[in-house]
C-alpha positions as a Python dict, from the first residue, in 0.01 Angstrom:
ca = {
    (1, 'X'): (0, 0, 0),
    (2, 'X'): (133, 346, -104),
    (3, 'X'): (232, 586, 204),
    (4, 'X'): (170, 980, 160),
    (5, 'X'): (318, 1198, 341),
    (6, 'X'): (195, 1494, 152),
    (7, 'X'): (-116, 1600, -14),
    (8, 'X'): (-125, 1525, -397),
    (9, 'X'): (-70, 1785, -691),
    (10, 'X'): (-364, 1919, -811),
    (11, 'X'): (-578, 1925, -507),
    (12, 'X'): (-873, 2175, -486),
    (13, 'X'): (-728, 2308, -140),
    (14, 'X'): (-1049, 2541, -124),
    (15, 'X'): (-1309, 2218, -73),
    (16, 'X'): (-1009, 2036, 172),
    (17, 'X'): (-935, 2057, 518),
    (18, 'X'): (-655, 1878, 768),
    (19, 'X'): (-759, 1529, 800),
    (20, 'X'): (-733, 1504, 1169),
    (21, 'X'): (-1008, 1739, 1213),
    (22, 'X'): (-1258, 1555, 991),
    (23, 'X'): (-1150, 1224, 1177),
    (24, 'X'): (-1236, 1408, 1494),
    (25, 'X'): (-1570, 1569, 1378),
    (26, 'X'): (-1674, 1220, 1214),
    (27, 'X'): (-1644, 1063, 1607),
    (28, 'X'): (-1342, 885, 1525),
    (29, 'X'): (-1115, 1000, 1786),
    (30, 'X'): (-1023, 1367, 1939),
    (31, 'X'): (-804, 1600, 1735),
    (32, 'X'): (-479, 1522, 1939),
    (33, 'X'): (-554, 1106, 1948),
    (34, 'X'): (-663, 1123, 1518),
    (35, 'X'): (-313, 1277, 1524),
    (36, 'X'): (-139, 976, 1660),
    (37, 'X'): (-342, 737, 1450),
    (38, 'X'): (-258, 929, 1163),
    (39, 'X'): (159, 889, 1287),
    (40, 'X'): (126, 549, 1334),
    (41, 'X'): (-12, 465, 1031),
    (42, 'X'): (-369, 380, 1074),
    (43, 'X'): (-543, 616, 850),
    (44, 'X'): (-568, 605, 491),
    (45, 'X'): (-746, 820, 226),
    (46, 'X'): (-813, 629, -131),
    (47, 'X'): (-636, 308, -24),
    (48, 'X'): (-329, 500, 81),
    (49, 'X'): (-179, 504, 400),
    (50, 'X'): (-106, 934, 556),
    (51, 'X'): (126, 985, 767),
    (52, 'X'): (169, 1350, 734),
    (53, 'X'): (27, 1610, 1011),
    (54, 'X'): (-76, 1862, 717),
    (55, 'X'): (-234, 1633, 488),
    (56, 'X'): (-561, 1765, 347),
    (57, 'X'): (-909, 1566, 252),
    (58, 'X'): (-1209, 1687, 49),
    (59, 'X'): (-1488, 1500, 272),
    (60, 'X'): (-1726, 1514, -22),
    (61, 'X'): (-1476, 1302, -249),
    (62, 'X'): (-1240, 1100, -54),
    (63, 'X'): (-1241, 775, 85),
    (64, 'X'): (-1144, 783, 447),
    (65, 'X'): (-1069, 433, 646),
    (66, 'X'): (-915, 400, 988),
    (67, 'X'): (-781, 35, 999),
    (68, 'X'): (-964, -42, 683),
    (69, 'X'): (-1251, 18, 791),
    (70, 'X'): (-1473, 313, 608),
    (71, 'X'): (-1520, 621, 834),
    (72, 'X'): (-1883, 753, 773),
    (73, 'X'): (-1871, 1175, 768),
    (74, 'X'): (-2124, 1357, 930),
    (75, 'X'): (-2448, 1379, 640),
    (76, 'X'): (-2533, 1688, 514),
    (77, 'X'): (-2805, 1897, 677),
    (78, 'X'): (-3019, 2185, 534),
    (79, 'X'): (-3315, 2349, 725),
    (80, 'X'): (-3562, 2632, 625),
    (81, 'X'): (-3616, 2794, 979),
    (82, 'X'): (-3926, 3045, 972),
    (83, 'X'): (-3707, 3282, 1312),
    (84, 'X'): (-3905, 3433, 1536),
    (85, 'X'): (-3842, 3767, 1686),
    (86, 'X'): (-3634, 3757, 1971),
    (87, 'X'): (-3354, 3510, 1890),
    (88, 'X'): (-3002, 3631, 1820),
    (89, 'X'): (-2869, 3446, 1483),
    (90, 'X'): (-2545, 3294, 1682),
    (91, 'X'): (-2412, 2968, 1798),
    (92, 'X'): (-2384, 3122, 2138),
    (93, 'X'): (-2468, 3454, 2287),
    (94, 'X'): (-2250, 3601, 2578),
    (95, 'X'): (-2583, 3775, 2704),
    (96, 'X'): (-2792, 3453, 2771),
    (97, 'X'): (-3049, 3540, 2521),
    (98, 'X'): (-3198, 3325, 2295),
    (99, 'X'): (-3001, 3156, 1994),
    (100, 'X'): (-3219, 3012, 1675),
    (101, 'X'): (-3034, 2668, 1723),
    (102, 'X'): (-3214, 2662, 2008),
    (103, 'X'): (-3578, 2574, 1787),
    (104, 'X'): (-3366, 2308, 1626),
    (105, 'X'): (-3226, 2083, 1889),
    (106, 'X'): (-3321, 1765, 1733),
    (107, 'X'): (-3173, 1756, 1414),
    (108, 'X'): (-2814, 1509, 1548),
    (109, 'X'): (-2606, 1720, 1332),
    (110, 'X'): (-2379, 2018, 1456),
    (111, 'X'): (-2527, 2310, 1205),
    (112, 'X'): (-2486, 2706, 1209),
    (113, 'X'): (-2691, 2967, 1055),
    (114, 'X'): (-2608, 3100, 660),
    (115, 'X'): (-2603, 3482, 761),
    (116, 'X'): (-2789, 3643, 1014),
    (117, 'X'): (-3127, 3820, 1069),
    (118, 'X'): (-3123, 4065, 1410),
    (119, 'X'): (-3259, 4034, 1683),
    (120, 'X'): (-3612, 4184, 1612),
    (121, 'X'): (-3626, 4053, 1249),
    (122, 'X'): (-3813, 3760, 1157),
    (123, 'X'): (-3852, 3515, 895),
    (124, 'X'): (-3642, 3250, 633),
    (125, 'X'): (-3327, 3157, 803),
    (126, 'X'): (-3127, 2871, 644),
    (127, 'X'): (-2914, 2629, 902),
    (128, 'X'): (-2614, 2413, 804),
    (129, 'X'): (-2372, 2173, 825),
    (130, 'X'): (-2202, 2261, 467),
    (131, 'X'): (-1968, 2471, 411),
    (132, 'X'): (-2003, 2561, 60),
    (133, 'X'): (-2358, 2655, 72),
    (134, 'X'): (-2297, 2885, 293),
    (135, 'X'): (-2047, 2996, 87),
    (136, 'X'): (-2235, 3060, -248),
    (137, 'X'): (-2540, 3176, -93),
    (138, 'X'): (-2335, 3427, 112),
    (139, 'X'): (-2076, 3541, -152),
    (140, 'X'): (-2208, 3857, -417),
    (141, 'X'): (-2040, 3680, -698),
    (142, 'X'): (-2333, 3485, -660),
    (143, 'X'): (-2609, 3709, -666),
    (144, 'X'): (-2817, 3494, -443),
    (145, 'X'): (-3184, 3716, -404),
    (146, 'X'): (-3332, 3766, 4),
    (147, 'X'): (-3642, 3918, -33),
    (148, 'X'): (-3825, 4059, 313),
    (149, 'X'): (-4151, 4265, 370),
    (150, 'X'): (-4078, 4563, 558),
    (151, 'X'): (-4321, 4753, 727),
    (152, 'X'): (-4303, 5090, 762),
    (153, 'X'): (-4563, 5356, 952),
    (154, 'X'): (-4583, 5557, 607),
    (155, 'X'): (-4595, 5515, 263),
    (156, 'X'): (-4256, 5576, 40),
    (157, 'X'): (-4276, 5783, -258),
    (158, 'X'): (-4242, 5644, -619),
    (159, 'X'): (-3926, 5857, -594),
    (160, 'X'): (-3802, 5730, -313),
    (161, 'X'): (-3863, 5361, -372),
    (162, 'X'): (-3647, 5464, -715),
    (163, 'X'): (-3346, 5601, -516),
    (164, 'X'): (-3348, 5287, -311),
    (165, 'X'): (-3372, 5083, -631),
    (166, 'X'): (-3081, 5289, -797),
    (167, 'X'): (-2868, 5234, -487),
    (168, 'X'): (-2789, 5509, -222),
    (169, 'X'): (-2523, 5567, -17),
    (170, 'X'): (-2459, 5344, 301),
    (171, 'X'): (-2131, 5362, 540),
    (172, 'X'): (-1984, 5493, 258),
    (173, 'X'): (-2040, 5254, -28),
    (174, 'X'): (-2310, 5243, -269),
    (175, 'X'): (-2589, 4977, -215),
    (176, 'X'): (-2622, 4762, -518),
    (177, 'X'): (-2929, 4780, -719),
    (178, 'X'): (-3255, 4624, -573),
    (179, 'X'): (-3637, 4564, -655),
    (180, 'X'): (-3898, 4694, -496),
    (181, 'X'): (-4283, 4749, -465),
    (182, 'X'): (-4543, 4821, -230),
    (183, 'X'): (-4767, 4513, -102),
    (184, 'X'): (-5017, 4701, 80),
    (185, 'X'): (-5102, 5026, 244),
    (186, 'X'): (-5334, 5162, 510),
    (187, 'X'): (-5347, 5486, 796),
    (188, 'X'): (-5059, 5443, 967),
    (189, 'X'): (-4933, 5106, 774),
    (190, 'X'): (-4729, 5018, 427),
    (191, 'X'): (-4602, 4684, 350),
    (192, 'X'): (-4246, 4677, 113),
    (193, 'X'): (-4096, 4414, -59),
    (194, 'X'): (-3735, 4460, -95),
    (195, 'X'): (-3540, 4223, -295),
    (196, 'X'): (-3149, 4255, -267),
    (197, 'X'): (-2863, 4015, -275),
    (198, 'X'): (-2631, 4208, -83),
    (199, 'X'): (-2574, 4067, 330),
    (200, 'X'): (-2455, 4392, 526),
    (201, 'X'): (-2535, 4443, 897),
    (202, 'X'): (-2907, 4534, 902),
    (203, 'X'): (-2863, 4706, 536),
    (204, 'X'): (-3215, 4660, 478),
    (205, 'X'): (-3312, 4870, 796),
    (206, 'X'): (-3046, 5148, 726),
    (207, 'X'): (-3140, 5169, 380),
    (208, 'X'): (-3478, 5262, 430),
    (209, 'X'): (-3402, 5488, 745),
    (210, 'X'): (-3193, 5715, 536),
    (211, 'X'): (-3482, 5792, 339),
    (212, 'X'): (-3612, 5874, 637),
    (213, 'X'): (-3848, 5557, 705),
    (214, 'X'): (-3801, 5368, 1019),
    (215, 'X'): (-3877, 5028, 1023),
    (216, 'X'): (-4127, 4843, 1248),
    (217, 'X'): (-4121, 4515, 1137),
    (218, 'X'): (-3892, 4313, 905),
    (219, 'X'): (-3943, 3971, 748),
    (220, 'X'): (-3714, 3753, 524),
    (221, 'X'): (-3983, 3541, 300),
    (222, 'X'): (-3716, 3430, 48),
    (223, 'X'): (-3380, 3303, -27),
    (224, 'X'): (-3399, 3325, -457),
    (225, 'X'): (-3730, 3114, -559),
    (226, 'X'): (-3717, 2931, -227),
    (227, 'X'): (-4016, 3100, -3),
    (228, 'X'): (-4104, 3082, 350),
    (229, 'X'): (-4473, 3019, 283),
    (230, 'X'): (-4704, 2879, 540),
    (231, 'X'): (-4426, 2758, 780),
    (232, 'X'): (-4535, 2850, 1122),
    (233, 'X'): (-4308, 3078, 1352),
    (234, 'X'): (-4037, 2873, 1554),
    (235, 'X'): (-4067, 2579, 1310),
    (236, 'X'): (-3825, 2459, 1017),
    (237, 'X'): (-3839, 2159, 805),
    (238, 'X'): (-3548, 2007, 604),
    (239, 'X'): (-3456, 2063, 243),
    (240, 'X'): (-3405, 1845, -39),
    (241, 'X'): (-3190, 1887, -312),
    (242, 'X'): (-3506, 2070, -568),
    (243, 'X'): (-3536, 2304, -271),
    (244, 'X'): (-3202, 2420, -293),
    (245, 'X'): (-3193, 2471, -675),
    (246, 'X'): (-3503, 2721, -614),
    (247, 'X'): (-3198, 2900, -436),
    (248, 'X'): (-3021, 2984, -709),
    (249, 'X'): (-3252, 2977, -963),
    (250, 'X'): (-3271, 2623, -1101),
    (251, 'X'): (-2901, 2537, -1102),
    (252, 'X'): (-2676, 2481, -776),
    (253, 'X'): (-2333, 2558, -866),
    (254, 'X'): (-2163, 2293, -699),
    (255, 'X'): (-2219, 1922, -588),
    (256, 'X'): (-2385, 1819, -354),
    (257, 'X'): (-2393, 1409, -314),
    (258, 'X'): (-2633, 1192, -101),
    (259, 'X'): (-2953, 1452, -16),
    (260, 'X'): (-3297, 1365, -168),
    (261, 'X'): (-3504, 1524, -400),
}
């Protein structure tokens, strides 16, 4: 059997990480004890035998075995979490308040939230294990749509709804263009969609408070084509693999191996 020391040429080093910390997050030991099975021999990846502390795996693609034996990752989770207001979007909060893995304690996997809605915002919050997702949905390159209704005590003018669709000034950069129109209005009340693909710290609320329109309520009902809908407050339900195409718009633009339909 081949011993390797080193990771091979050609390696996608963005999709890899150090194989002692996916032995340890896979249950098969603890960081420093998948370290000495990795010394003495007793891990290989794709039939070879690693010795080598900075050797790097792509979960996804190789084969891991500790003493031949196949070591089964942690599966690939995606939720659709409709947030309530009131629950911070961290894995931990230093002020004891509420954290939105807290409505999903069931789920056996160790997941984190894609992004982050505030405090008092509500709505579509996506939860995972993977890496990548997060990645794409996150990153501008891929122009990944959020839409939220915003409700506002007053009702914007056609002008101002095209400033904020032109883009406007925010902490010193220019918004990127974004779609809007109003859902309803009554006294005292005007519903907004706002579709953007940007992700800056509560950009949605600044944006329309420079125009001079405080917010009172803000809901995410969309990540691209996939909607919210009739999911009930504090609940989620897990995603399939057509659910995450309505993400980006039919296509997902990398692979993602073993989740249903």
């Amino acid at each position: 059997m081949a011993l390797l020391t080193e990771p091979m040429a050609g390696s996608a080093a963005a999709k890899k990480e150090r194989l002692q910390k996916v032995l340890a997050r896979a249950g098969v030991a603890s960081r420093r004890r998948a370290e000495e099975l990795i010394r003495c021999g007793r891990i290989s990846v794709n039939g070879r035998v690693v010795t080598g502390m900075g050797y790097r795996v792509d979960p996804a693609q190789d084969r891991i075995a500790f003493d031949g034996r196949p070591v089964q990752l942690e599966k690939k989770v995606y939720i659709l979490l409709n947030k309530p207001a009131g629950y911070v979007t961290t894995l931990a909060d230093p002020q004891g308040r509420p954290i939105v893995t807290d409505l999903v304690r069931d789920v056996g996997q160790r997941i984190f939230p894609v992004g982050r809605l505030d405090l008092d915002s509500e709505g579509a919050l996506l939860l995972t294990n993977d890496g990548a997702l997060a990645n794409h949905i996150l990153h501008p390159r891929y122009e990944v749509n959020k839409t939220y209704e915003v409700e506002l005590k007053k009702t914007p003018s056609r002008q101002d709804l095209r400033h904020l669709e032109e883009g406007i000034l925010l902490d010193g950069r220019k918004t990127w263009p974004a779609r809007l129109r109003i859902l309803s209005r009554a006294p005292g009340r005007t519903i907004v969609e706002i579709i953007i693909h940007e992700g800056k710290k509560r950009q949605v609320r600044k944006m329309f408070q420079t125009k001079g329109f405080p917010v009172i309520r803000l809901k995410r009902t969309a990540y691209g084509d996939l909607k919210i809908g009739a999911l009930p407050s504090g609940k989620y339900r897990f995603l399939g693999k057509n659910d995450l195409k309505k993400i980006f718009s039919g296509k997902i633009p990398f692979t993602i191996k073993n989740i249903p339909d």
